[in-house]
TORKOL-4160 file (C-alpha; in steps of 0.2 Angstrom, whole numbers, padded with zeros to 4 digits, m for minus):
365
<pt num="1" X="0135" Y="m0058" Z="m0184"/>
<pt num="2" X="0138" Y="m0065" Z="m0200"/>
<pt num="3" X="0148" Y="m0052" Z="m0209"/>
<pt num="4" X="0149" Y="m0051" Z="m0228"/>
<pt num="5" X="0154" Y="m0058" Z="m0240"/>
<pt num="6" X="0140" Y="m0066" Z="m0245"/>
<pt num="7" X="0141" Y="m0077" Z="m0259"/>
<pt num="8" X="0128" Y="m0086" Z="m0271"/>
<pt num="9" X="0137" Y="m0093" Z="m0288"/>
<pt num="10" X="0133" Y="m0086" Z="m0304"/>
<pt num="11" X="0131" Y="m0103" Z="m0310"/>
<pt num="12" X="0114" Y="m0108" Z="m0306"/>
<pt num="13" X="0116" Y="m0127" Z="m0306"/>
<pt num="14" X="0130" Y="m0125" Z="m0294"/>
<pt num="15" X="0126" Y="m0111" Z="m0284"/>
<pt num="16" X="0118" Y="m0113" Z="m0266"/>
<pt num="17" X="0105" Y="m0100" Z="m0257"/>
<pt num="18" X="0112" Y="m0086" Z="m0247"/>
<pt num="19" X="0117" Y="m0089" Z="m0228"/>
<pt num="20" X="0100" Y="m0092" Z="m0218"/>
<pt num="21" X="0109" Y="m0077" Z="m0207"/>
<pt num="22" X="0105" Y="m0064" Z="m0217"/>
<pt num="23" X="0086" Y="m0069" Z="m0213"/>
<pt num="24" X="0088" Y="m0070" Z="m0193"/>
<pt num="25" X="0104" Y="m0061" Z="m0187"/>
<pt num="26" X="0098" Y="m0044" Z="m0182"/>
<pt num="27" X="0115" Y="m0035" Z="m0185"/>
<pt num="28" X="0111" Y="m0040" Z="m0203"/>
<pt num="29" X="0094" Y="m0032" Z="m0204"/>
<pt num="30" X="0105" Y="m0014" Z="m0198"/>
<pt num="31" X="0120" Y="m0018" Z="m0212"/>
<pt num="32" X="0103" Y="m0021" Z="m0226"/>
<pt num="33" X="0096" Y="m0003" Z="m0221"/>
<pt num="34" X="0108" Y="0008" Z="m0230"/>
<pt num="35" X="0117" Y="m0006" Z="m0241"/>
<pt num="36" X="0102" Y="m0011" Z="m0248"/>
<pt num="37" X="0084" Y="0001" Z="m0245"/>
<pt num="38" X="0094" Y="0016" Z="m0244"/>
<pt num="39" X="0102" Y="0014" Z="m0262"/>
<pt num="40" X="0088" Y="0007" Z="m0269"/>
<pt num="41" X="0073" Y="0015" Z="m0281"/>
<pt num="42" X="0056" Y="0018" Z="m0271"/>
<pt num="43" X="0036" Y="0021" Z="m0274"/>
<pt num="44" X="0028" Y="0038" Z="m0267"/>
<pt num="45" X="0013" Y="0038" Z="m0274"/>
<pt num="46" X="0008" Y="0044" Z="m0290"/>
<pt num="47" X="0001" Y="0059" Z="m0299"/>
<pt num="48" X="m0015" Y="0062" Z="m0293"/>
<pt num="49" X="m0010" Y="0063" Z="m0277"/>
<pt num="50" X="m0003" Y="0080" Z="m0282"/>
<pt num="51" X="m0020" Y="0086" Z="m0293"/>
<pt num="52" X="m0014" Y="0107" Z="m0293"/>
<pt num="53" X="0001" Y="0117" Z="m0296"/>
<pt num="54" X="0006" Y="0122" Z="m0279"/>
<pt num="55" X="0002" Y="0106" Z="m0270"/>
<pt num="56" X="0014" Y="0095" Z="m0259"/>
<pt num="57" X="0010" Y="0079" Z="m0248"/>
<pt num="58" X="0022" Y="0071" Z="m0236"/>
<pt num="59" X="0029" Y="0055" Z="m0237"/>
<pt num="60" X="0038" Y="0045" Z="m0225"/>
<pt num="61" X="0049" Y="0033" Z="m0233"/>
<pt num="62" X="0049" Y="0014" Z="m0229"/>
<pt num="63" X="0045" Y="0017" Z="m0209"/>
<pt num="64" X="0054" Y="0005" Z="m0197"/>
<pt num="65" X="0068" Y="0005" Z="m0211"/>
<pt num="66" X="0072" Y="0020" Z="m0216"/>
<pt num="67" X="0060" Y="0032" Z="m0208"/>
<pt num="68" X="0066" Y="0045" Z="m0221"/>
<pt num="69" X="0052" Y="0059" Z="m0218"/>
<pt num="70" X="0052" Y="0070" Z="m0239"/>
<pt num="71" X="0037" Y="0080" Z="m0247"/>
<pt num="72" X="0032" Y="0076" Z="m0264"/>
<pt num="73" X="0028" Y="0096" Z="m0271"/>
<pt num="74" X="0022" Y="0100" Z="m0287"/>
<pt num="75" X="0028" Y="0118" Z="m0291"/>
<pt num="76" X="0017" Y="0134" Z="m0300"/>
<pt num="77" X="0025" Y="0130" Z="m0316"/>
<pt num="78" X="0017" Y="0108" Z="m0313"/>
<pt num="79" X="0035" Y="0100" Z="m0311"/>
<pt num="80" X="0035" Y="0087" Z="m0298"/>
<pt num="81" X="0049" Y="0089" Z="m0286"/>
<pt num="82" X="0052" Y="0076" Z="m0270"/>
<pt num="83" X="0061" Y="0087" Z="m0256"/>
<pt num="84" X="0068" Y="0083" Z="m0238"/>
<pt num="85" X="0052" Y="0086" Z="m0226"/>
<pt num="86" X="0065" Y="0092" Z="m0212"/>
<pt num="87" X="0069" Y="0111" Z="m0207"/>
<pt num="88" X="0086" Y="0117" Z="m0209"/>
<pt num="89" X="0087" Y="0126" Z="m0195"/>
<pt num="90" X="0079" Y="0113" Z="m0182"/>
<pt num="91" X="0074" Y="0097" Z="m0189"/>
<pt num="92" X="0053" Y="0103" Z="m0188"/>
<pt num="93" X="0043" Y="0092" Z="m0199"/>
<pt num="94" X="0039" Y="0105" Z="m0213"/>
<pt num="95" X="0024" Y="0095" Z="m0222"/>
<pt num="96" X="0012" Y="0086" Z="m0212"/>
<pt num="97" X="m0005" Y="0083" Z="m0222"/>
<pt num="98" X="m0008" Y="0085" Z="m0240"/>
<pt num="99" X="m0014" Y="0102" Z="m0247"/>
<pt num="100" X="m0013" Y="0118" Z="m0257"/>
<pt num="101" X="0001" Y="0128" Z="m0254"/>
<pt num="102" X="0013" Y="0142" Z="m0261"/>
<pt num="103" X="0028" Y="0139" Z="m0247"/>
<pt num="104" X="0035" Y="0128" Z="m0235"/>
<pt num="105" X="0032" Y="0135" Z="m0220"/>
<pt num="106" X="0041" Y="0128" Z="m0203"/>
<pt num="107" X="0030" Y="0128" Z="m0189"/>
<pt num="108" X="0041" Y="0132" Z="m0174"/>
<pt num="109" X="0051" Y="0145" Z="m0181"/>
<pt num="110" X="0045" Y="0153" Z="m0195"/>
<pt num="111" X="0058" Y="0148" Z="m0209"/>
<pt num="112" X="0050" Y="0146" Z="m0227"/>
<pt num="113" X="0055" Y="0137" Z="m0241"/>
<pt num="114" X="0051" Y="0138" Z="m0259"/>
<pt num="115" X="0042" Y="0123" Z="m0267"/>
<pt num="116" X="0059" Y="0123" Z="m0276"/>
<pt num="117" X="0066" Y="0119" Z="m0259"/>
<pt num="118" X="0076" Y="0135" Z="m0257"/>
<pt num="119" X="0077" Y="0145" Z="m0242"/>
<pt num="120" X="0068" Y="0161" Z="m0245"/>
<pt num="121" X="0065" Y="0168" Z="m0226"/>
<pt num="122" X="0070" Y="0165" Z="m0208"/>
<pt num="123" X="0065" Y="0180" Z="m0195"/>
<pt num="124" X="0078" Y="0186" Z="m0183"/>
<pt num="125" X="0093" Y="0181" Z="m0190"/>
<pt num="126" X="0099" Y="0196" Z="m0197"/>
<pt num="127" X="0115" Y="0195" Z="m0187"/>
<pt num="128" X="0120" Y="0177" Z="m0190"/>
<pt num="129" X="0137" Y="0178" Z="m0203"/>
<pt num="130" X="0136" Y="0168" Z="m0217"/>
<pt num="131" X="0118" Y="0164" Z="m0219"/>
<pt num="132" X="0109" Y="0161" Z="m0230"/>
<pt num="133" X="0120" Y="0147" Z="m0236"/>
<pt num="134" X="0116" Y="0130" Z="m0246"/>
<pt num="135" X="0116" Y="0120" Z="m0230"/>
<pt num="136" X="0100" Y="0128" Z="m0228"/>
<pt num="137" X="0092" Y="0123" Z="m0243"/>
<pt num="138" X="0081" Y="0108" Z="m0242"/>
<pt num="139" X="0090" Y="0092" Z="m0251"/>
<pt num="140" X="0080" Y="0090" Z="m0267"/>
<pt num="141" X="0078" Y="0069" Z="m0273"/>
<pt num="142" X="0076" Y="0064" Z="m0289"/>
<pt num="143" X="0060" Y="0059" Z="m0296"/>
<pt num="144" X="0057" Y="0046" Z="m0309"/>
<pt num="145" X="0039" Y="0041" Z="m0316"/>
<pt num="146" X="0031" Y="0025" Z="m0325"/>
<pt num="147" X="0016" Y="0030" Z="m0332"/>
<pt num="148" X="0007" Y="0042" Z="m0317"/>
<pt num="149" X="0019" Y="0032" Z="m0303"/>
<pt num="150" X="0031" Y="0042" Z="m0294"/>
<pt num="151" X="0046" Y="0036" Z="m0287"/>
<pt num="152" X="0066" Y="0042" Z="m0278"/>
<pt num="153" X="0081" Y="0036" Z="m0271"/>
<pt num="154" X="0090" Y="0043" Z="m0257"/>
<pt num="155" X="0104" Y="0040" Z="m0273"/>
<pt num="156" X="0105" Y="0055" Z="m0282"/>
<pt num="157" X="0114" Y="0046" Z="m0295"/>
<pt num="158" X="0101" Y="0032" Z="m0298"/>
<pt num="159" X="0096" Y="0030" Z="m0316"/>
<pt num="160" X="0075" Y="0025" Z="m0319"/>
<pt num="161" X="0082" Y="0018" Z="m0335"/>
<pt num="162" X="0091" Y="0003" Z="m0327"/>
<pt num="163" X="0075" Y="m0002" Z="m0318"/>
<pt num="164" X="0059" Y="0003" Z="m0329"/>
<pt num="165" X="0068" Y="0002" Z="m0348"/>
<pt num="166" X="0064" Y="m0018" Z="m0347"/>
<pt num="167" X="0047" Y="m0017" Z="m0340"/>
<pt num="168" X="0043" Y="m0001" Z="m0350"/>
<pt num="169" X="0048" Y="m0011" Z="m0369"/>
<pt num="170" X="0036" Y="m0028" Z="m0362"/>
<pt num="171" X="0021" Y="m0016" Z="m0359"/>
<pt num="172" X="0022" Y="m0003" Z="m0372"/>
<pt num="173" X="0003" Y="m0008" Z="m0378"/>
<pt num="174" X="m0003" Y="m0007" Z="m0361"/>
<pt num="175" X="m0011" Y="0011" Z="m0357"/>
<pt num="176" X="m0001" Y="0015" Z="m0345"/>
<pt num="177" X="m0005" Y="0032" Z="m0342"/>
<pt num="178" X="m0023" Y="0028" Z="m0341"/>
<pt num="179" X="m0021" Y="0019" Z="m0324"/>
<pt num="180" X="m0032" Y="0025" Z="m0309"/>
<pt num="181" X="m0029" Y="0020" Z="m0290"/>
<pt num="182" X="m0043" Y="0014" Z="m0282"/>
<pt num="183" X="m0040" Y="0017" Z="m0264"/>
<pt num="184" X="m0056" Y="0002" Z="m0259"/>
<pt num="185" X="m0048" Y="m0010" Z="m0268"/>
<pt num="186" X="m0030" Y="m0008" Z="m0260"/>
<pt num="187" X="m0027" Y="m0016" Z="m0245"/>
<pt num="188" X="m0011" Y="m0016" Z="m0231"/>
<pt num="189" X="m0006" Y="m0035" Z="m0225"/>
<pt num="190" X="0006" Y="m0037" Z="m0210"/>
<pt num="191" X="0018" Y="m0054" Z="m0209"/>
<pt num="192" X="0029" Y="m0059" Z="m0195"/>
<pt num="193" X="0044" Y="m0066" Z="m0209"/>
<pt num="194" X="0059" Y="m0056" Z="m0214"/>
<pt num="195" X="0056" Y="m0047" Z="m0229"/>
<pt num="196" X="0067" Y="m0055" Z="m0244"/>
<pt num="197" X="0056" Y="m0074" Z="m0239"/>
<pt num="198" X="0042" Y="m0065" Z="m0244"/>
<pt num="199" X="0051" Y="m0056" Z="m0259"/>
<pt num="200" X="0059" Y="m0075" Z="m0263"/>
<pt num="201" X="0041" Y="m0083" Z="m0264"/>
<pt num="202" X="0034" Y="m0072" Z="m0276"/>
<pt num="203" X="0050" Y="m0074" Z="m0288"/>
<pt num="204" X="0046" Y="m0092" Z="m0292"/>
<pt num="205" X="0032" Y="m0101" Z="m0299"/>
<pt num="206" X="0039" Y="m0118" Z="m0293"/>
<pt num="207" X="0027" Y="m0116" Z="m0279"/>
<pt num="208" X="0010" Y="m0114" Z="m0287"/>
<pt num="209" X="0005" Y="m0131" Z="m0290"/>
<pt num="210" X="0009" Y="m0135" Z="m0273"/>
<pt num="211" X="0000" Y="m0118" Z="m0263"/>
<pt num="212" X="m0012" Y="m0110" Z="m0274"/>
<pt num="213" X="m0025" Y="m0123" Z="m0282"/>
<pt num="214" X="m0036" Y="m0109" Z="m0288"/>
<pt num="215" X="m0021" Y="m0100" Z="m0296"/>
<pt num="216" X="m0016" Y="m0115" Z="m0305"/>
<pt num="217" X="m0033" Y="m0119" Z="m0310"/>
<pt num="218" X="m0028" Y="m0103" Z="m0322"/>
<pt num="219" X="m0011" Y="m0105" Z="m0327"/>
<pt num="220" X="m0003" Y="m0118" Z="m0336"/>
<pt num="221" X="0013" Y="m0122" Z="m0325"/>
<pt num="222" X="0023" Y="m0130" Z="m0337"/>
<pt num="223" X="0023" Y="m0115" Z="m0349"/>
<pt num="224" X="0028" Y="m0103" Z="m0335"/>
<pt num="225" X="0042" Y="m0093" Z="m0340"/>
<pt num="226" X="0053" Y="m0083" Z="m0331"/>
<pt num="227" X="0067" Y="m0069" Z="m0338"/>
<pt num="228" X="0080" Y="m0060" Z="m0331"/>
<pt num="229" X="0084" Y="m0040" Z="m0335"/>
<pt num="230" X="0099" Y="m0038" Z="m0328"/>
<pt num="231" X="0104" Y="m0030" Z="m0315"/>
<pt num="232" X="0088" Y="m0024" Z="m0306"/>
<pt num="233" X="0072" Y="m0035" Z="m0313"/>
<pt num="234" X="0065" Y="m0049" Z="m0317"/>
<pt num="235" X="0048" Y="m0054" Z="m0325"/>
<pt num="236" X="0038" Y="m0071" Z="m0324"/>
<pt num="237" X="0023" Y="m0073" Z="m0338"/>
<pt num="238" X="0009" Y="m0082" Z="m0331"/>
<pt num="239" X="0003" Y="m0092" Z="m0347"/>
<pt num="240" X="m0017" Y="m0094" Z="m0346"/>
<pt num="241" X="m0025" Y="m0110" Z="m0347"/>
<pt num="242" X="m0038" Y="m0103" Z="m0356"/>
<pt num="243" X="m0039" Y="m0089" Z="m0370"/>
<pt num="244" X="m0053" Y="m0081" Z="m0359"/>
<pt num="245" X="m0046" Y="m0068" Z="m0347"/>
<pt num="246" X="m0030" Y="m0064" Z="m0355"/>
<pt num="247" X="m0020" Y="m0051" Z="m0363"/>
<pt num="248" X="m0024" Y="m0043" Z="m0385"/>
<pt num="249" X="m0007" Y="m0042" Z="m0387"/>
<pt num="250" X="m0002" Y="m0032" Z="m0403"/>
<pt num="251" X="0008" Y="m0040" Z="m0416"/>
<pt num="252" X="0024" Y="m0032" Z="m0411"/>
<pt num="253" X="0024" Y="m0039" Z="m0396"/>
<pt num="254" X="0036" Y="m0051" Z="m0391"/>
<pt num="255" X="0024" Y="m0062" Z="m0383"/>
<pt num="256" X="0010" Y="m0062" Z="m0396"/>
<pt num="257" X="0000" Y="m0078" Z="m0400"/>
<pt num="258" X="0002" Y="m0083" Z="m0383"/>
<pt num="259" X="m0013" Y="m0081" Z="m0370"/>
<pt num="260" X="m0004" Y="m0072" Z="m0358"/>
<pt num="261" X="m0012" Y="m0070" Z="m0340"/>
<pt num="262" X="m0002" Y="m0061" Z="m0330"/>
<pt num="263" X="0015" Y="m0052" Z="m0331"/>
<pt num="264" X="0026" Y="m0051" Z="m0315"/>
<pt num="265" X="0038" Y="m0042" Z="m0313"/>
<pt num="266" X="0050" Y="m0038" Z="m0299"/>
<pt num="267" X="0060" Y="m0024" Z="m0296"/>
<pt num="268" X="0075" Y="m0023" Z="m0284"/>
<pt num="269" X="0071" Y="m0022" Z="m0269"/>
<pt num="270" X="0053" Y="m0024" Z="m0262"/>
<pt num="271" X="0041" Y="m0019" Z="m0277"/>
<pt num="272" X="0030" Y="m0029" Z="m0287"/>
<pt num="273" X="0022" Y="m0024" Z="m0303"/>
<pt num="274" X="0005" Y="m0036" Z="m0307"/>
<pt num="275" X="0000" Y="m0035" Z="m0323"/>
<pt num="276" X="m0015" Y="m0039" Z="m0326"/>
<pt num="277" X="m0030" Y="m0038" Z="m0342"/>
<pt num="278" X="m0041" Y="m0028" Z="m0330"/>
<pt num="279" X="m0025" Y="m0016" Z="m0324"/>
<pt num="280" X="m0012" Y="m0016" Z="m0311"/>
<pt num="281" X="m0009" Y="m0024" Z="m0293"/>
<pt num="282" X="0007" Y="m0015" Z="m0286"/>
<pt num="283" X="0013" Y="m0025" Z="m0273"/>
<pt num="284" X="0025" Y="m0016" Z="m0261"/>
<pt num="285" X="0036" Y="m0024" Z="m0246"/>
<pt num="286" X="0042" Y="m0013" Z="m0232"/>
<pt num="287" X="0053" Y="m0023" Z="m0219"/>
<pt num="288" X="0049" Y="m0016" Z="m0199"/>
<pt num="289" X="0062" Y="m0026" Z="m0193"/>
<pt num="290" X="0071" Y="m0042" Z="m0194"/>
<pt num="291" X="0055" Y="m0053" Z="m0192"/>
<pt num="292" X="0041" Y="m0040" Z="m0197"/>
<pt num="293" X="0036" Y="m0037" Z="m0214"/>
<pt num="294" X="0020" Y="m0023" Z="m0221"/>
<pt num="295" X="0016" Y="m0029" Z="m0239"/>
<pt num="296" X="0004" Y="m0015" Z="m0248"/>
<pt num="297" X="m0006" Y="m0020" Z="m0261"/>
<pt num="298" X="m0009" Y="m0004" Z="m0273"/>
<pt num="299" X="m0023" Y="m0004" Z="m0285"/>
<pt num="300" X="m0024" Y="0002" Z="m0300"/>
<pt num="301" X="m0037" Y="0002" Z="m0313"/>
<pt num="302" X="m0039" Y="m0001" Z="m0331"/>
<pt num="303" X="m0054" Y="m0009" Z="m0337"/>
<pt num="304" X="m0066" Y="m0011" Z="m0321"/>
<pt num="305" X="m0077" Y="m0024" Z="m0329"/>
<pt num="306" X="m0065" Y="m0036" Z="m0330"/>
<pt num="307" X="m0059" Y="m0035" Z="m0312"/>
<pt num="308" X="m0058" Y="m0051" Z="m0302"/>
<pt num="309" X="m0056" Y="m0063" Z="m0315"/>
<pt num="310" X="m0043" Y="m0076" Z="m0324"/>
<pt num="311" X="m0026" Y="m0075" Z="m0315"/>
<pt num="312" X="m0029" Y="m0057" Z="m0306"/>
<pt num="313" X="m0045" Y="m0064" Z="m0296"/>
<pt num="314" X="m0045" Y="m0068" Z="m0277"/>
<pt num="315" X="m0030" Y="m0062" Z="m0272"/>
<pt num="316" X="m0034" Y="m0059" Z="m0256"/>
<pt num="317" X="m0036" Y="m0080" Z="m0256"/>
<pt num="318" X="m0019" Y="m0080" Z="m0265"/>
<pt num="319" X="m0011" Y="m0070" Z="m0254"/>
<pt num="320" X="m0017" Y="m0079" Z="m0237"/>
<pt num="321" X="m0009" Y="m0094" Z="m0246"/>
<pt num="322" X="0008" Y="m0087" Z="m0247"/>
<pt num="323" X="0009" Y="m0080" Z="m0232"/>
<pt num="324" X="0004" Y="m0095" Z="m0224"/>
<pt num="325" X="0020" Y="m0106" Z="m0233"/>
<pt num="326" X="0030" Y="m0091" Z="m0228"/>
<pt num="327" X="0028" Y="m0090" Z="m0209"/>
<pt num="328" X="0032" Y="m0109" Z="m0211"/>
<pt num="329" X="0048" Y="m0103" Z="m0219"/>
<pt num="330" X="0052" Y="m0090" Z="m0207"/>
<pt num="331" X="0050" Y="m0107" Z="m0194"/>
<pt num="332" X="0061" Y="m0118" Z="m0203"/>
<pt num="333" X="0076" Y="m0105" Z="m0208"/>
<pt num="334" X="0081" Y="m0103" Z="m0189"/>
<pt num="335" X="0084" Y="m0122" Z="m0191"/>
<pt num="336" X="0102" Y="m0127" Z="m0182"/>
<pt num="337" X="0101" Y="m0140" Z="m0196"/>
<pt num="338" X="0097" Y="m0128" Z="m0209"/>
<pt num="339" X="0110" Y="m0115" Z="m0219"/>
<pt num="340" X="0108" Y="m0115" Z="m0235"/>
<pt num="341" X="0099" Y="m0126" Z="m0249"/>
<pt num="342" X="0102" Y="m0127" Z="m0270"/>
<pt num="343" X="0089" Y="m0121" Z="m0284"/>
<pt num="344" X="0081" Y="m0128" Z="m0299"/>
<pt num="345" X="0089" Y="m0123" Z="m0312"/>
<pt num="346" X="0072" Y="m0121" Z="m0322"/>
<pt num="347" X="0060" Y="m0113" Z="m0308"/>
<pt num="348" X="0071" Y="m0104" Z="m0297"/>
<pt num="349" X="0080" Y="m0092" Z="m0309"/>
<pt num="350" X="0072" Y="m0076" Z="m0300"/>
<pt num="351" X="0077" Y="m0084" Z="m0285"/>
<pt num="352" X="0093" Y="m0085" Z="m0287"/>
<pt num="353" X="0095" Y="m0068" Z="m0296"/>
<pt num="354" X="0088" Y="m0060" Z="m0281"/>
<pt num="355" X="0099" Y="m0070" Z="m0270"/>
<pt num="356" X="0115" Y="m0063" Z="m0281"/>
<pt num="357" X="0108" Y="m0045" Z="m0280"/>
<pt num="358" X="0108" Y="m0047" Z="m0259"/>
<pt num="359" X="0122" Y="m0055" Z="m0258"/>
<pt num="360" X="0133" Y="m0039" Z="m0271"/>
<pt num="361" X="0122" Y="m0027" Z="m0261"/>
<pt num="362" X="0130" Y="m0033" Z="m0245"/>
<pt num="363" X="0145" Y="m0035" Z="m0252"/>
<pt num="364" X="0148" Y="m0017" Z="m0256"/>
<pt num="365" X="0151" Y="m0006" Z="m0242"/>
């Protein structure tokens, strides 16, 4: 295996791309489980999938990678709480379809659980010596929101701030909070690539004129712009060639008298945030193994009437596109000849941040 370090300069114009090893040696897909997903920030849904007080779904976090199995509860008094789905006593699956409830009740041997993730009752153990104890709690995660998304870490010291602040300040005119998902117009795609080409694709807009002629039919390449938010984002504005179909963007805004498209932005990891006029595409990439990737496009709505058109239309199409360029990459990275390669300093700025952000994540043990 190609063990860490990894490295990729800080100087763009001199840096080259990670080791093509972290894309096929499998011993580096294990190392990537915990030194990357497991410390990373993750979408679980959102708000209305908890509609009452007393209601909990379960969630099984990033399967194939992590296979974390947690509950998303929101307690009597309304506070959202994200909670270890596994009994204490036995490892029973507490939380198994989404519902009203009052307790967490395990199935096999009767312990219950408040939705506080306390252990309140366990029949026939009145002789076992110091029990209750808080081993026998369930593990509460933190929960951080962006408008009515819900996400956690397995790091209980992870801060929302260093990943949302950034994307939080761009949008601030967008309605956030009015977003609703629209389950019909979400759709799972399945690639056989390692995650991060995918993930490497998306963060350029070098490729556009090249792959998607519909796409650039909308956007004007040479104002594509790209920003990095340091440490755990990035954003690319697609500039619209037209005036129709884009953002009414305030005068406070940073961006205004431009006729913004599409924002972009990545978050570290595997999630995608798709701006769009009509609402919000959240693109999500869960790696199931080495060479096997789910991408989940979420949907969220805004202003229906203005689905499907400008930059956020036919992507499906779009999508078909860049998988098709990415299963050639997956091809061309197992290369004897190929290890590594250099980046435009002007169009592969993302790139190369995401590159960094692997190679640190690897890095640190």
């Amino acid at each position: 295996m190609h063990r860490p370090p990894y490295f990729v300069d800080p100087d763009i114009s001199r840096a080259r791309t990670i080791d093509s090893s972290f894309y096929t040696d499998p011993g580096v897909f294990e190392v990537s489980r915990e030194r990357i997903f497991s410390r990373g920030l993750h979408y679980v849904g959102d708000t209305g999938m908890l509609p009452e007080n007393g209601w909990a779904y379960p969630v099984d976090l990033l399967p194939g990678t992590l296979d974390e199995p947690l509950a998303m509860v929101r307690n009597k008094n309304g506070e959202i709480r994200c909670l270890s789905n596994v009994c204490t006593h036995r490892g029973n699956l507490l939380v198994t379809s989404a519902g009203r409830t009052n307790k967490l009740r395990c199935g096999y041997h009767g312990r219950v659980f408040g939705l506080e993730g306390d252990m309140n009752f366990m029949p026939e153990f009145e002789e076992v010596q110091d029990f209750p104890c808080p081993d026998d709690n369930l593990t509460s995660l933190p929960v951080m929101r962006f408008g009515p998304l819900l996400f956690t870490s397995l790091d209980a010291n992870i801060s929302s701030a260093t990943y949302f602040k950034d994307m939080a300040d761009r949008m601030a005119f967008f309605p956030i909070e009015s977003l609703v998902r629209y389950d019909d117009l979400s759709k799972d795609y399945y690639l056989d690539a390692h995650w991060a080409l995918y993930c490497e694709n998306y963060l350029e807009g070098f490729h556009i004129p090249f792959v998607h002629e519909g796409l650039s039919q909308q956007l004007d390449f040479g104002d594509y712009e790209t920003e990095i938010f340091y440490p755990w984002s990035s954003l690319q504005i697609g500039i619209g060639k037209k005036n129709d179909h884009t953002f009414d963007l305030p005068q406070n805004s940073p961006d205004y008298g431009k006729p913004v498209a599409a924002y972009y932005f990545w978050v570290f990891p595997n999630m995608m945030f798709n701006f769009y006029p009509w609402g919000l595409s959240l693109n999500i990439v869960e790696p199931l193994s080495a060479n096997r990737t789910k991408i989940s496009f979420v949907t969220y709505m805004l202003d229906k009437s203005r689905y499907n058109q400008g930059a956020g239309s036919d992507l499906d199409k779009v999508e078909m596109e860049d998988e098709a360029i990415v299963l050639q990459v997956q091809k061309g990275v197992r290369s004897r000849f190929y290890s590594q390669g250099r980046y435009s300093v002007t169009r592969e700025r993302g790139t190369h941040h995401f590159h960094r952000l692997l190679a640190e994540s690897m890095n640190n043990g």
